[in-house]
C-alpha positions in Angstrom: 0.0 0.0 0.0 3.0 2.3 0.8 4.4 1.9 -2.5 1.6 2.4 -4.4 0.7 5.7 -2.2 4.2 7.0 -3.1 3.6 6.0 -7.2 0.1 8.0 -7.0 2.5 11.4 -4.7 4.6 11.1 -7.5 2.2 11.0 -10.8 0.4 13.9 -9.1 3.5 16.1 -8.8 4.6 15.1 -12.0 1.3 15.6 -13.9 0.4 19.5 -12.0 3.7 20.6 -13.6 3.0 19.1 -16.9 -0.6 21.3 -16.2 1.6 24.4 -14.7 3.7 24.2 -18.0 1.0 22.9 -20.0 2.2 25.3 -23.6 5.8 23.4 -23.3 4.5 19.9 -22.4 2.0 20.5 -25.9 4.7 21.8 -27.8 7.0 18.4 -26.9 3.8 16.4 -27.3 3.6 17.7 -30.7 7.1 17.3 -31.7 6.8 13.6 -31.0 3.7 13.4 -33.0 5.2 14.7 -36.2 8.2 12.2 -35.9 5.6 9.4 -35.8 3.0 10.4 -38.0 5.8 11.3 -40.6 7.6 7.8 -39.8 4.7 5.8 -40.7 4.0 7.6 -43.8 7.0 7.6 -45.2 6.9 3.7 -44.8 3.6 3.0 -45.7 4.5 4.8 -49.1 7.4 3.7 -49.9 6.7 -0.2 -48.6 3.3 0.3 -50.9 5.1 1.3 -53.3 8.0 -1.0 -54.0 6.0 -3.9 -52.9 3.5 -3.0 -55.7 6.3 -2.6 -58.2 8.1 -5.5 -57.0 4.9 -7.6 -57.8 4.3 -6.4 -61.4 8.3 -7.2 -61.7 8.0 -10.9 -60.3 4.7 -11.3 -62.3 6.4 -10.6 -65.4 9.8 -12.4 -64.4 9.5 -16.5 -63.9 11.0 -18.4 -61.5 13.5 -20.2 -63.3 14.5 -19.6 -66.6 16.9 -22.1 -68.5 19.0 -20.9 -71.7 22.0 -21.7 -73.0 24.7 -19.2 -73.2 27.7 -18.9 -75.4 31.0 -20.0 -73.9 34.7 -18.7 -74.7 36.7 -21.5 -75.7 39.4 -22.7 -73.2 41.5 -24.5 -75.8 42.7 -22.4 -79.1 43.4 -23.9 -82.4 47.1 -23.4 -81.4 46.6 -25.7 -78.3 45.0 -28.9 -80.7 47.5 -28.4 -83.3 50.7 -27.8 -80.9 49.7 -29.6 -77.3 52.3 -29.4 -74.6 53.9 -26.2 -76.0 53.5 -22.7 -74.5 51.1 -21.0 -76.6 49.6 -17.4 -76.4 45.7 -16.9 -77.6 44.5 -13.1 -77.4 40.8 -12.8 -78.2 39.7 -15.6 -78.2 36.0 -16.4 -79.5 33.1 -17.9 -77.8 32.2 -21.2 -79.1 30.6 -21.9 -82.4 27.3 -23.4 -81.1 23.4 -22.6 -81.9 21.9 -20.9 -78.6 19.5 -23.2 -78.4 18.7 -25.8 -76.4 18.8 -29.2 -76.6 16.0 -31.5 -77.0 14.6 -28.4 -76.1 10.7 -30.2 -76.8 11.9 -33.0 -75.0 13.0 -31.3 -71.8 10.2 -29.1 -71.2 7.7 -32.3 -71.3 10.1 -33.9 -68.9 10.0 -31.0 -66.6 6.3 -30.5 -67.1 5.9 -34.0 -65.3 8.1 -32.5 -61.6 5.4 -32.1 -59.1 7.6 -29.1 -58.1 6.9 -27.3 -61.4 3.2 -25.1 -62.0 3.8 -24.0 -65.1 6.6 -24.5 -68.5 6.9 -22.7 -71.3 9.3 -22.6 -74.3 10.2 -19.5 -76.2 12.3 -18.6 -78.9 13.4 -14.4 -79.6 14.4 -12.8 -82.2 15.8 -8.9 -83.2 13.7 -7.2 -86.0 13.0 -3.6 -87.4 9.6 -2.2 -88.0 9.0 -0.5 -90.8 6.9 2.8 -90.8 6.9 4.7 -93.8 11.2 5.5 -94.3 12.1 5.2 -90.4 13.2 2.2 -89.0 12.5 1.1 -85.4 13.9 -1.5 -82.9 12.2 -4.0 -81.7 12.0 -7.4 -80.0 9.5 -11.3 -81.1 9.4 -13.6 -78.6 7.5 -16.8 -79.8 5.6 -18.6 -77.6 3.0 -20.9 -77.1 -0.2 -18.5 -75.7 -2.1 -21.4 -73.8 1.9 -22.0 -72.2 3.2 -19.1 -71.3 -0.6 -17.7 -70.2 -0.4 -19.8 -67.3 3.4 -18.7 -66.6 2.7 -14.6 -66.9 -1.0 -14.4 -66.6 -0.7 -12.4 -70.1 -4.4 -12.0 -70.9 -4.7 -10.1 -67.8 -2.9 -7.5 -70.0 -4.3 -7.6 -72.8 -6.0 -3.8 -74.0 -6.7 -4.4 -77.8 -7.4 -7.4 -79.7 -6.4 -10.7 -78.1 -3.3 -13.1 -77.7 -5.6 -16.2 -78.7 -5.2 -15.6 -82.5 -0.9 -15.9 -82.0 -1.4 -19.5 -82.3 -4.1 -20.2 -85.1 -3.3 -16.9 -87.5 -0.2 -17.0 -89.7 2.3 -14.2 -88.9 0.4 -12.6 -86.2 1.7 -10.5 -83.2 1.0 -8.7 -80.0 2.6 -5.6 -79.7 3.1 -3.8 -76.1 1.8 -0.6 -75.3 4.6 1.7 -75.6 6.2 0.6 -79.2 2.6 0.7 -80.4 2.4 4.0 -79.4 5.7 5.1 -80.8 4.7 3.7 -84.6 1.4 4.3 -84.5 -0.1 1.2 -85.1 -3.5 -0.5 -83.5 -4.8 -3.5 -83.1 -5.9 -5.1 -86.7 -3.5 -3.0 -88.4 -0.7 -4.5 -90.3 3.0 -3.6 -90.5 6.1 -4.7 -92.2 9.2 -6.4 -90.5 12.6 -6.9 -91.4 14.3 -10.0 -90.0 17.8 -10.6 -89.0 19.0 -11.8 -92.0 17.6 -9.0 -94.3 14.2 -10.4 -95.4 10.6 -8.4 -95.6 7.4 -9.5 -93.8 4.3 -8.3 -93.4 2.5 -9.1 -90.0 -1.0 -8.5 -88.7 -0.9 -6.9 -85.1 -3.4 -9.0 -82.8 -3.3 -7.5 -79.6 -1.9 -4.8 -77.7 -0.8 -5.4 -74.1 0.7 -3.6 -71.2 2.8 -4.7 -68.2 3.4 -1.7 -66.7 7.3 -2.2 -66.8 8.5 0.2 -69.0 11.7 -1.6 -70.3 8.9 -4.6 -71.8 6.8 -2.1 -73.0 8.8 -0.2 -75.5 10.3 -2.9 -77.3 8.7 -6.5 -76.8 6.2 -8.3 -79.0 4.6 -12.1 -78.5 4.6 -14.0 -81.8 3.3 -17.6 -82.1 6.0 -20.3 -81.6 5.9 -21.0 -85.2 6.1 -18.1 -87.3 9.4 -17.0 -84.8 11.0 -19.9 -86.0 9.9 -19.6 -89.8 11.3 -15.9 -89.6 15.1 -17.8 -88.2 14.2 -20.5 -90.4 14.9 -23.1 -87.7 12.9 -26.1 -87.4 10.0 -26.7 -85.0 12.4 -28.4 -82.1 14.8 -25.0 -81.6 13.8 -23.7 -78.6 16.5 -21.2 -77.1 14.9 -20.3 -73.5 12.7 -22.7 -70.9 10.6 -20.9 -68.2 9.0 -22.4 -65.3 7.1 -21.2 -62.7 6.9 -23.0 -59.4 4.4 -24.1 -56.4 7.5 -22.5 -53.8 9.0 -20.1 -55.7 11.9 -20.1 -52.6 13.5 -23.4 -54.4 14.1 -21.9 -57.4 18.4 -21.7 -56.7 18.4 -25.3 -55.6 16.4 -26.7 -58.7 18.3 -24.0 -60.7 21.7 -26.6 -60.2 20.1 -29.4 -60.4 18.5 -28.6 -63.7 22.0 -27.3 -65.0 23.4 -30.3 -64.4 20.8 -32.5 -65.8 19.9 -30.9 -69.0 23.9 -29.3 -69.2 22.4 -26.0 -70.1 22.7 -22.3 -68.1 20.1 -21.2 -65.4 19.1 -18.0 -63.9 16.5 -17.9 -61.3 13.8 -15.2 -60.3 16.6 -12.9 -57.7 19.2 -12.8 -60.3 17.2 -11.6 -63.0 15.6 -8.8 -60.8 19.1 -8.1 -58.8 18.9 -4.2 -59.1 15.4 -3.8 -58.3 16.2 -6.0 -55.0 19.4 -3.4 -54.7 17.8 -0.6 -55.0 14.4 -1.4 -52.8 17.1 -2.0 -49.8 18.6 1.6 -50.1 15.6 2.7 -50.5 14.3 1.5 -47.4 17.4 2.3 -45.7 17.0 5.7 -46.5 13.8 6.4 -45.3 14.7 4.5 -42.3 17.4 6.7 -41.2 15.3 10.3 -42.3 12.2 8.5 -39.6 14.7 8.2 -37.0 16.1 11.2 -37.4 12.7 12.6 -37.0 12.5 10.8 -33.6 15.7 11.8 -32.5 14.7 15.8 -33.4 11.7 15.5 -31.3 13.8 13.7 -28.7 15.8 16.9 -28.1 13.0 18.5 -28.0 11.6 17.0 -25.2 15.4 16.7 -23.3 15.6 21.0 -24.0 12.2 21.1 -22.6 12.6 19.0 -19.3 16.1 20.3 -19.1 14.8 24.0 -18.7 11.9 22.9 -16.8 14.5 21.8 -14.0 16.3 25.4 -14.2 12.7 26.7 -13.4 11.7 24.5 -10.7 14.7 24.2 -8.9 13.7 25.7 -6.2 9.7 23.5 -6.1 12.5 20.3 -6.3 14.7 21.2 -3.6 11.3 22.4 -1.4 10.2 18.4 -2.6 13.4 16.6 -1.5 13.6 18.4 2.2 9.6 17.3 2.4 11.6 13.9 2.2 11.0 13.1 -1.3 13.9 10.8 -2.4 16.2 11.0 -5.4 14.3 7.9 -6.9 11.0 10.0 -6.7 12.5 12.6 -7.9 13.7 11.1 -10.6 10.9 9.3 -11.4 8.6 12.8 -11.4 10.9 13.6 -14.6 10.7 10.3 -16.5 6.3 10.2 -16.0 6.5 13.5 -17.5 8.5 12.3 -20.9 7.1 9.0 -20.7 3.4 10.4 -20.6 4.9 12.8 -23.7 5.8 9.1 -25.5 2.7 7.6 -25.1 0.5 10.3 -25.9 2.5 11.7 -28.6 3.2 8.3 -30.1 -0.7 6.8 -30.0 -1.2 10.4 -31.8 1.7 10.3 -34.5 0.3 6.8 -35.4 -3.7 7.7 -35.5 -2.5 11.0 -37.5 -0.2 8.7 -39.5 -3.1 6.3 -40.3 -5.0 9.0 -41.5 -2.9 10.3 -44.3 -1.9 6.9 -45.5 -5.8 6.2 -45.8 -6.1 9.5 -47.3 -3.7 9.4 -49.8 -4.5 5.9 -50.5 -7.9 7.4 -52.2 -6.7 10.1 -53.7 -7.5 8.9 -57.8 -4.2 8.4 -59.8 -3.3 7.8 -63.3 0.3 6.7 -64.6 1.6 5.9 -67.5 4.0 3.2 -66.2 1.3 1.6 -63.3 -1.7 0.9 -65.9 -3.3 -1.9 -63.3 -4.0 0.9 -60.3 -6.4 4.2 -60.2 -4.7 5.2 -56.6 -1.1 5.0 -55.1 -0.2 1.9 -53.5 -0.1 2.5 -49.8 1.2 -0.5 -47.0 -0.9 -1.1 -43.8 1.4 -3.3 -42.5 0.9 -3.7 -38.5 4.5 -4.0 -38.3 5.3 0.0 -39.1 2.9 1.1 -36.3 4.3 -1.3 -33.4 7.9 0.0 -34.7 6.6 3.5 -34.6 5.2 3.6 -30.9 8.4 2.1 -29.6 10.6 4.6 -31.3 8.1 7.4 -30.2 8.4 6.0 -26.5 11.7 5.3 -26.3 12.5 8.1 -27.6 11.4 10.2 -25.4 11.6 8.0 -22.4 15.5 8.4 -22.8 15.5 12.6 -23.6 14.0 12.2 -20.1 16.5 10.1 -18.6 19.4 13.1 -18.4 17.4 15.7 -17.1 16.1 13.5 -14.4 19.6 12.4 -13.2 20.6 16.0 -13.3 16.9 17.0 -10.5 17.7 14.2 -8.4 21.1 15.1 -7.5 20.0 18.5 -6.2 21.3 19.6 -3.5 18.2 21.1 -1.8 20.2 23.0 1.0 22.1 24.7 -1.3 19.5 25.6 -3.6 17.3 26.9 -0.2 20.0 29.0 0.9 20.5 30.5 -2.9 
């Protein structure tokens, strides 16, 4: 009973000078709820954010992706003709094989059957120029087989002319993305002239026009059926130069990604290392904002330490009167940390209502973009995570500004401050 006597003396002490200073205790309040209310905005956006962009990435990227890329030799033509004799190579080409795969049909029915696989898909590329009028443009064919590599990318969900369904039953067909339509001015139904790698003229009927949102897609690729790519390399109907597969646990992608390698003796990539800088750069990103949130906190936590420190100047002479009533340093001390841990808590719960609000807000607001075609608002994270690590920054915060000045008022010495 004692104890709990003295903790009730001391929270009404500490709370009638928070009510005796009551602008300065508001103004400290305030400073933490900016820190917090700015903290979990700035994370809410830019989590939204790169997690929405990081999903229309990984949606357009598969899991694991088998090629085969060219070598350099390790043995010259000097080394076969003169073994066992020091020879010097410079420049030394890759090897003279076709990039595609082998049994390239064969493999992706074989890994079709692994109960770890969703989804296969073969594809072949190829570089062409479109022809408008005299200007020539750049562009990019992948063939593919729609019903395949529909269930790998979800493509139809991006379909905004026309439709990818006629790639596979209309001769020389394509689906053009969004931005090189744009660029050349061309629609779906429309036809258009290409010019193959080796030099030859053909005209193509555009199908469909799609959108990913990702502009380096956008700009340049186009979906061909499986077959009309290989007619335009003149390859026959087994050349197959890139495997995709999507997977139940996309996690096991680098372990299956060696043991596919060795199997089918082939080069892999798997769904990090073909999305390495967007990873990179999400990280500093979220450092970033990190360290501008805590350096929010740490503003508002001098704040509150200039606040209680000059409150102490000001009320020497109230603590000294307090300690020869026979208030002890400890209750002392702990007048001063109530008062910045009642600032904590009630500056805190406020940053993250206040912070809540905004993200809601913002997360109405209509908004149009170019580059994000699958949202009509920004992308904003709730995640419960941000507002736990806000309140315990906001509380510890200013639970330690408090901790100096309240060393400092409990080593008063209250005859010397009575006798001034």
């Amino acid at each position: 009973m004692k104890i709990l006597k003295n903790i009730r003396l001391v929270s009404f002490v500490a709370f009638s000078q928070m009510r005796v200073r009551l602008k300065q205790t508001i103004i400290a309040t305030v400073g933490v709820v900016f820190g917090v209310t700015v903290f979990i905005f700035l994370l809410a956006y830019v989590k939204g954010l790169n997690g929405y962009v990081q999903e229309i990435t990984l949606e357009q990227t598969p899991h694991l992706r088998l090629y085969n890329e060219p070598e350099i030799a390790t043995q010259s033509i000097l080394d076969k003709v003169s073994p066992g004799t020091l020879n010097y190579t410079h420049h030394v080409k890759p090897k003279s094989v076709l990039p595609n795969i082998k049994d390239g049909l064969q493999v992706i029915q074989e890994i079709r059957q692994d109960n770890r696989v969703t989804a296969v898909s073969g594809s072949v590329k190829t570089q062409v120029f479109y022809e408008v009028g005299l200007s020539l443009f750049n562009g990019q064919i992948t063939g593919i087989n729609y019903t395949d590599e529909n269930a790998l990318l979800n493509l139809g969900t991006k379909i905004q002319e026309g439709s990818f369904t006629e790639l596979n039953t209309m001769p020389n067909s394509l689906a053009m993305a969004s931005g090189l339509a744009k660029k050349i001015n061309v629609h779906s139904g429309d036809k258009i002239t290409v010019t193959t790698p080796k030099g030859d003229y053909l005209t193509m009927t555009v199908a469909g026009i799609f959108k990913t949102g990702i502009p380096e897609i956008d700009i340049e690729q186009c979906y061909a059926g499986l077959s009309t790519v290989q007619k335009i390399l003149a390859v026959p109907p087994s050349y197959i130069t890139n495997i995709k597969i999507k997977l139940y646990d996309k996690d096991i992608a680098f372990a299956l990604s060696e043991e596919y390698k060795r199997k089918y003796h082939c080069s892999t990539s798997d769904w990090m290392k073909d999305n390495a800088l967007a990873f990179e750069n999400e990280a500093m990103q979220n450092m970033v904002v990190y360290c501008v949130a805590v350096c929010l906190l740490l503003v508002a936590g001098f704040g509150i330490y200039n606040i209680l420190n000059m409150m102490i100047y000001e009320k020497m002479k109230e603590i000294a009167i307090l300690k020869a009533m026979g208030f002890s340093d400890d209750d002392v001390r702990g007048i001063i940390l109530i008062q910045s841990f009642t600032i904590g808590i009630i500056g805190s719960l406020l940053g993250l209502l206040f912070g809540f609000l905004i993200s809601y807000a913002i997360s109405l607001i209509p908004y149009e973009s170019e580059l994000f075609s699958a949202i009509n608002h920004l992308p904003i994270s709730f995640n419960k995570a941000f507002y736990i690590l806000g309140l315990s920054f906001g509380i510890l915060t200013a639970f330690f500004s408090g901790y100096i000045p309240a060393r400092k008022a409990a080593r008063i010495d209250p005859v010397y401050i009575i006798r001034g």
